[in-house]
C-alpha positions as CSV (number, residue, x, y, z in Angstrom):
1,X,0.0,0.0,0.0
2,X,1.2,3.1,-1.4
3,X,2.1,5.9,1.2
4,X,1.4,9.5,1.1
5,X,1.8,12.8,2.6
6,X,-1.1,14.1,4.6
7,X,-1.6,17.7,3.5
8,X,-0.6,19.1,7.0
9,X,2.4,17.8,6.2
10,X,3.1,19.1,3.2
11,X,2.2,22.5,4.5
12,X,4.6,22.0,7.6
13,X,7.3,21.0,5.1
14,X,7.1,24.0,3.1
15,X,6.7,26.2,6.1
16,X,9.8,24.9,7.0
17,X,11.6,25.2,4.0
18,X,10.4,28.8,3.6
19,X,11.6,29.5,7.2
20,X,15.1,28.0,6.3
21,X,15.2,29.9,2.9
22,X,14.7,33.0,5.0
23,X,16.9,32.6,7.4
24,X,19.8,31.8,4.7
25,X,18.9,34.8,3.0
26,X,19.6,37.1,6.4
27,X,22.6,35.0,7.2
28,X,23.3,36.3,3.7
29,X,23.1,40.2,4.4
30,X,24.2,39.7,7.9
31,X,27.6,38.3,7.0
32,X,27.9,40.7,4.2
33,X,27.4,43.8,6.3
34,X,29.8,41.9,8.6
35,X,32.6,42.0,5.5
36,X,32.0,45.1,4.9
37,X,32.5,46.1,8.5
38,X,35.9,44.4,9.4
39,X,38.9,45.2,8.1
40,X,42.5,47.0,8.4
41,X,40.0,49.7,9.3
42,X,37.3,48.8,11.1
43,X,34.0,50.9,10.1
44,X,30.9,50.7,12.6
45,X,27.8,49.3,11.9
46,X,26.1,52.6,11.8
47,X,28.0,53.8,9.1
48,X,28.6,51.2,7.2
49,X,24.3,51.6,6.9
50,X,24.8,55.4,6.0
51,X,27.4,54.4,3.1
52,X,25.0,51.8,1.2
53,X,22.4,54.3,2.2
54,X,24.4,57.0,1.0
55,X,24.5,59.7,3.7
56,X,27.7,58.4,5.2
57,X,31.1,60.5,5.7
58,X,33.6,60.8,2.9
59,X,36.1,58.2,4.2
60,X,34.0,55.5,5.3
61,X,32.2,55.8,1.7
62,X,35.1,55.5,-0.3
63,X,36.1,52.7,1.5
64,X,32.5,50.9,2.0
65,X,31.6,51.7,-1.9
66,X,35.1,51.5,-3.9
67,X,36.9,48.6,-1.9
68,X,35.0,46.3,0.2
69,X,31.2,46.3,-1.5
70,X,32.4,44.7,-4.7
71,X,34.4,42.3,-2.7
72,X,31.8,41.0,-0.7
73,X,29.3,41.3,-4.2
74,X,32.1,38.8,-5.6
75,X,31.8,36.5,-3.4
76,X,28.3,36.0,-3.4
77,X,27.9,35.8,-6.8
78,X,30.7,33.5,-7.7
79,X,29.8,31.2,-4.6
80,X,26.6,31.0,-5.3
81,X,27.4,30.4,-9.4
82,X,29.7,27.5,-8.1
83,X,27.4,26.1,-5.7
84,X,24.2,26.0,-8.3
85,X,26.4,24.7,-11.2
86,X,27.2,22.0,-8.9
87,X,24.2,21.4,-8.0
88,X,22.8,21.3,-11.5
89,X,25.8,18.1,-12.0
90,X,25.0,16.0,-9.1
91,X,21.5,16.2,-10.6
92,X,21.6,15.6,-14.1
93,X,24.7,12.8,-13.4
94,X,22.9,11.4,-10.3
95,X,26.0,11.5,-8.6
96,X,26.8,12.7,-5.1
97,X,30.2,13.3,-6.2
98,X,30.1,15.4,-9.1
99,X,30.8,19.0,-9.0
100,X,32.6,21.3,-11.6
101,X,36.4,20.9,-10.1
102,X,35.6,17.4,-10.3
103,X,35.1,16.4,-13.4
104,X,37.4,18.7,-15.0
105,X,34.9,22.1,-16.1
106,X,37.3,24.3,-13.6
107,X,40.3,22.6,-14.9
108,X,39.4,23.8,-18.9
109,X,38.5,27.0,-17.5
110,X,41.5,27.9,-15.8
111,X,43.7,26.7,-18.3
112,X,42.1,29.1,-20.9
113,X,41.9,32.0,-18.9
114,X,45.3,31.4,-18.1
115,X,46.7,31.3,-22.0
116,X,44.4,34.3,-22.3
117,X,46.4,36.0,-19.8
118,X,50.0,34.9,-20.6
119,X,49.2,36.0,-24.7
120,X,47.7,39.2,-23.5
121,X,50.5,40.1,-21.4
122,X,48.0,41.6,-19.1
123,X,46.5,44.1,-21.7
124,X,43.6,41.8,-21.7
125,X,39.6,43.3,-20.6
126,X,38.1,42.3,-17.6
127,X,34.8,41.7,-19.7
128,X,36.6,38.7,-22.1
129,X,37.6,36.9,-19.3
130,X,34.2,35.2,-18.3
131,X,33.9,34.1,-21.8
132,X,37.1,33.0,-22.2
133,X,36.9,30.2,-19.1
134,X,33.2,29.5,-20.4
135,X,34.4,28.4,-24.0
136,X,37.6,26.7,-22.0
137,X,34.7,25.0,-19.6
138,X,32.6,23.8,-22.0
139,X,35.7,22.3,-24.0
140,X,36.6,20.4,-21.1
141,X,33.1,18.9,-20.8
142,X,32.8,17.6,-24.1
143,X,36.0,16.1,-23.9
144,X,35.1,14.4,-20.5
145,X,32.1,13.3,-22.0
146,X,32.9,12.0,-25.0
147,X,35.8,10.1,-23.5
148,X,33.6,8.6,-20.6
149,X,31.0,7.4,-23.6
150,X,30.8,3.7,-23.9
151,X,27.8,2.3,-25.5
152,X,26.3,4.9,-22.7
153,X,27.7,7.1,-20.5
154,X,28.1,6.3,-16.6
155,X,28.7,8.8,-13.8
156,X,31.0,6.7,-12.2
157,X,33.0,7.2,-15.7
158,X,32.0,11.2,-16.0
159,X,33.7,11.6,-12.1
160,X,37.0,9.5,-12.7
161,X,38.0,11.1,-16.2
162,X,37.0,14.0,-14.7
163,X,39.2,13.6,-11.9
164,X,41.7,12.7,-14.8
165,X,41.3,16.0,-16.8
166,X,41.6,18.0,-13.9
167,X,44.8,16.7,-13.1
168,X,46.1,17.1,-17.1
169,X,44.7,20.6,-17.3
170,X,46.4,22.0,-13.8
171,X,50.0,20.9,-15.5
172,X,48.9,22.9,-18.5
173,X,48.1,25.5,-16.3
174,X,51.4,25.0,-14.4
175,X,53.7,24.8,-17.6
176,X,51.7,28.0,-18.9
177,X,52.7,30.3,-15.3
178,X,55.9,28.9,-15.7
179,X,57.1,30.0,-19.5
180,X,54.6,33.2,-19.3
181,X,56.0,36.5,-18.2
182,X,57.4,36.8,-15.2
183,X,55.8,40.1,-14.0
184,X,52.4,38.3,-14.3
185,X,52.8,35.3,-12.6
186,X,52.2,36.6,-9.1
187,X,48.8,37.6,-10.2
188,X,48.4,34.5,-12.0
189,X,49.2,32.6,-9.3
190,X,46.8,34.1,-6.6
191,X,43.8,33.7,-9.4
192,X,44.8,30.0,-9.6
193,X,44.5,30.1,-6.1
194,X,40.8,30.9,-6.1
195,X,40.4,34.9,-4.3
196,X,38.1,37.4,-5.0
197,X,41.0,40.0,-3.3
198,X,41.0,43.3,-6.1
199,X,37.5,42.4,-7.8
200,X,36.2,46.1,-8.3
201,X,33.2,47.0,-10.2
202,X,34.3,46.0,-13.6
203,X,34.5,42.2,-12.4
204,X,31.0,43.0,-11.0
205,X,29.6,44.2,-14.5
206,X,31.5,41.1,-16.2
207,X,30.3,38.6,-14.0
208,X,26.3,40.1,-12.9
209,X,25.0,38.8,-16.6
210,X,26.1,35.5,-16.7
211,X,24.7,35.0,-12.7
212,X,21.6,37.3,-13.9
213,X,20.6,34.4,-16.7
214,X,21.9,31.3,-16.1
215,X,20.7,31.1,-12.7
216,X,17.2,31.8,-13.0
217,X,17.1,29.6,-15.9
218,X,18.9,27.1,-13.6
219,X,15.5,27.5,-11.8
220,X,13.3,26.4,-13.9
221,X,15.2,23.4,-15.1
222,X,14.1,22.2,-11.0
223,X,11.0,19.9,-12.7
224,X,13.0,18.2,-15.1
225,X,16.3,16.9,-12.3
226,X,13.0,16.2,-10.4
227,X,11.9,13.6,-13.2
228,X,14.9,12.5,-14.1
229,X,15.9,11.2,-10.7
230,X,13.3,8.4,-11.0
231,X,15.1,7.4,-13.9
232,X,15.4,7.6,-17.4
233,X,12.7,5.7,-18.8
234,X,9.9,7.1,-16.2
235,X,11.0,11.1,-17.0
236,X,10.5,9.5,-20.7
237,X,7.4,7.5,-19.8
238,X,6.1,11.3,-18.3
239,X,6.9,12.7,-21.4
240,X,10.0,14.9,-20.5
241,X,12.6,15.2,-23.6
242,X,15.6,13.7,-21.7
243,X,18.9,14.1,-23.8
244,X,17.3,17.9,-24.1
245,X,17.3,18.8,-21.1
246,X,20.4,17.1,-19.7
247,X,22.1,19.0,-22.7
248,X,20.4,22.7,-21.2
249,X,21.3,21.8,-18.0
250,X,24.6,20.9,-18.4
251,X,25.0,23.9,-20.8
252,X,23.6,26.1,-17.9
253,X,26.3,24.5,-15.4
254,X,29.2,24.8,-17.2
255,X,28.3,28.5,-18.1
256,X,28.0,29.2,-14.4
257,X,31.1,27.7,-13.6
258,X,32.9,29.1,-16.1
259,X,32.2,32.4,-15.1
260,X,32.4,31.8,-11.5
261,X,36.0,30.9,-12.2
262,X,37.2,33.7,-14.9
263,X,36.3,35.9,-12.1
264,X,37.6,34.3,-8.8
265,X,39.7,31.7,-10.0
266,X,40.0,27.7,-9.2
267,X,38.0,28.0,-5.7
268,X,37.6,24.0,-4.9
269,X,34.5,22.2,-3.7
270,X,31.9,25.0,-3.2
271,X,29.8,23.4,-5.9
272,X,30.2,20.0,-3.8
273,X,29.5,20.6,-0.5
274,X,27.0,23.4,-0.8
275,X,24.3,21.5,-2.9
276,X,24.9,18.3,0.5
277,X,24.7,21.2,2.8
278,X,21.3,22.3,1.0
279,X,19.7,18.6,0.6
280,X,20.1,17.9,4.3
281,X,18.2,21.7,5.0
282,X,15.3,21.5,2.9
283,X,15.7,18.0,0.9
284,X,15.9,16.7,-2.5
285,X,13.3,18.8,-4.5
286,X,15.3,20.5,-7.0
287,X,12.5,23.7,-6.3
288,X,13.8,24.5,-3.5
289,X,17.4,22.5,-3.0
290,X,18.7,24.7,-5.7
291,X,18.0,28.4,-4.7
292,X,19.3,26.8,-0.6
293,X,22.1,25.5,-2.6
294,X,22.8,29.2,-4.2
295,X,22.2,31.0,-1.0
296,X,24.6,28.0,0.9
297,X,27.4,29.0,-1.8
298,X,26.9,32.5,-1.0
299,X,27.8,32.2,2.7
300,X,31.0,29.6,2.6
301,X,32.8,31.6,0.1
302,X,31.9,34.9,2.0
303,X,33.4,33.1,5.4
304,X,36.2,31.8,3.5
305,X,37.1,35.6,2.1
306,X,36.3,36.7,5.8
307,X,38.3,34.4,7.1
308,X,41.4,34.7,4.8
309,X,41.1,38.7,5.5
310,X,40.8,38.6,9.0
311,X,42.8,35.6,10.5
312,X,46.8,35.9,9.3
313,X,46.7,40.1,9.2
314,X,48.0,41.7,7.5
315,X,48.1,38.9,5.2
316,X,45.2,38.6,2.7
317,X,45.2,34.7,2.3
318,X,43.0,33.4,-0.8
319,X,39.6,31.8,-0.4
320,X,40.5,29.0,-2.0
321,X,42.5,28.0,0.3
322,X,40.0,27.7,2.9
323,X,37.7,26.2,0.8
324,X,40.0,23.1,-0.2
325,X,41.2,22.9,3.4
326,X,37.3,22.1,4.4
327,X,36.4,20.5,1.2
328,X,38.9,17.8,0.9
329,X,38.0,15.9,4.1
330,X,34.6,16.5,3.3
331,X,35.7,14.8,0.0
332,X,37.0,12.1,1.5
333,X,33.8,11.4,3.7
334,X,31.7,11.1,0.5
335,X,33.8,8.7,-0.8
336,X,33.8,6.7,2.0
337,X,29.9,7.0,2.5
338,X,29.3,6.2,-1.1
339,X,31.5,3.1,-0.8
């Protein structure tokens, strides 16, 4: 006898997935006003307010507006870019282990952005760069996948030659610092590293379009991972158009990575743990897993930035260092679970 979900409970579960959406969404603004507040200089509360609200003093505003704002604007759109895109993989692969530094997206990414760097010899725009590491992305997806095909492809396959890529591509990337300029590889370095340290408005404006489309359209794909985590021949049975949609949605993910990294750089295993994080808040519907998944991005890259500002002064230690020191274990505990 078939079981089902008394209406009450259904309304309790969305009440409490609309509670915990909420309270992500403050956490949100909370830890961003936090960013903005901590520093070298530390700026009250009060008037960090008056600067987004524009009647604060000179020096606080130049500082709240010009340096720190699109810092902390960085951070929550490339976590929450890495964290959806991830999210969109573990879906459409139906594996807990995929994310975009996993089966090789960031690896293609970085390694175009940095050749477009070492040709340009730093003369390159800000705008290019996102398009750059989306074409290098999606190249590194269509190789993974059409290397992991076999009458079929399995995730098991996609994860593994991704791990692969990502291993080939990061000498690429390596060889490339090495016989580039010398006067760039300091900054090429610290953007392999994964920071959002220097993003001003201009990596805003590059960055704010891809997040602005590919995320809602993330969105809606939420019906379709729904289906096709019964399986492939019941989302066919229901009439869903299967191969279509795992093409949009991979298209959507690799886009959103992309861009996430031509901005911040390699930042490891936001798009793995966030989407885990999210599941265990407010479950498995795609609906509402991926906009907690988004929000869940947001806040671990904003603490990793916080805590790379704030913990080795006056040292300004990359995100991504932060976020591989968490996400490896973490990692390792998946594997282990899923064996």
């Amino acid at each position: 006898m078939l079981k089902t979900s008394s209406p009450g409970g259904v309304y309790r579960k969305k009440s409490q997935n609309a509670f915990t959406l909420t309270a992500l969404v403050l956490l949100v603004i909370l830890l961003a006003l936090v960013s903005i507040s901590v520093g070298s200089t530390m700026i009250p509360m009060e008037e960090v307010l008056g600067s987004l609200l524009g009647i604060g003093d000179g020096g606080s505003s130049l500082i709240v507006l010009q340096f720190r704002l699109p810092r902390v604007l960085a951070a929550l759109l490339v976590g929450a870019a890495l964290a959806v895109a991830g999210a969109l993989l573990q879906g459409v692969i139906r594996n807990p282990l995929a994310a975009p530094d996993m089966v090789g997206v960031t690896g293609g990414a970085s390694v175009a952005v940095v050749s477009f760097m070492t040709l340009s010899a730093g003369t390159h725009s800000i705008h290019w760069v996102p398009v750059i590491a989306v074409v290098g992305a999606f190249g590194a997806g269509l190789l993974n996948y059409v290397l992991a095909w076999k009458k079929g492809v399995s995730p098991l396959r996609l994860v593994l030659i991704g791990v692969g890529i990502s291993t080939a591509f990061g000498a690429l990337t390596t060889f490339l610092l090495i016989s580039g300029p010398t006067h760039l590889a300091s900054q090429v370095l610290n953007w392999m590293t994964g920071s959002v340290y220097g993003t001003g408005w201009k990596h805003i404006m590059a960055l704010a379009p891809w997040v602005a489309l590919f995320i809602p359209l993330s969105f809606l794909s939420a019906r379709s991972l729904n289906v096709q985590a019964m399986g492939e021949e019941v989302a066919t049975g229901l009439g869903t158009r299967v191969q279509r949609d795992r093409l949009l949605i991979m298209l959507c993910s690799i886009a959103l990575a992309g861009a996430a990294v031509g901005i911040a750089g390699t930042l490891s295993f936001i798009g793995l743990i966030a989407p885990h994080m999210a599941r265990r808040l407010v479950g498995h519907a795609h609906g509402v897993m991926l906009p907690a998944s988004a929000l869940i991005g947001a806040i671990l890259l904003q603490l990793a930035d916080l805590a790379g500002r704030m913990l080795f002064q006056p040292l300004d230690i990359p995100a991504g260092v932060f976020t591989a020191a968490i996400g490896a274990p973490f990692f390792l505990y998946l594997l282990y679970k899923k064996m």
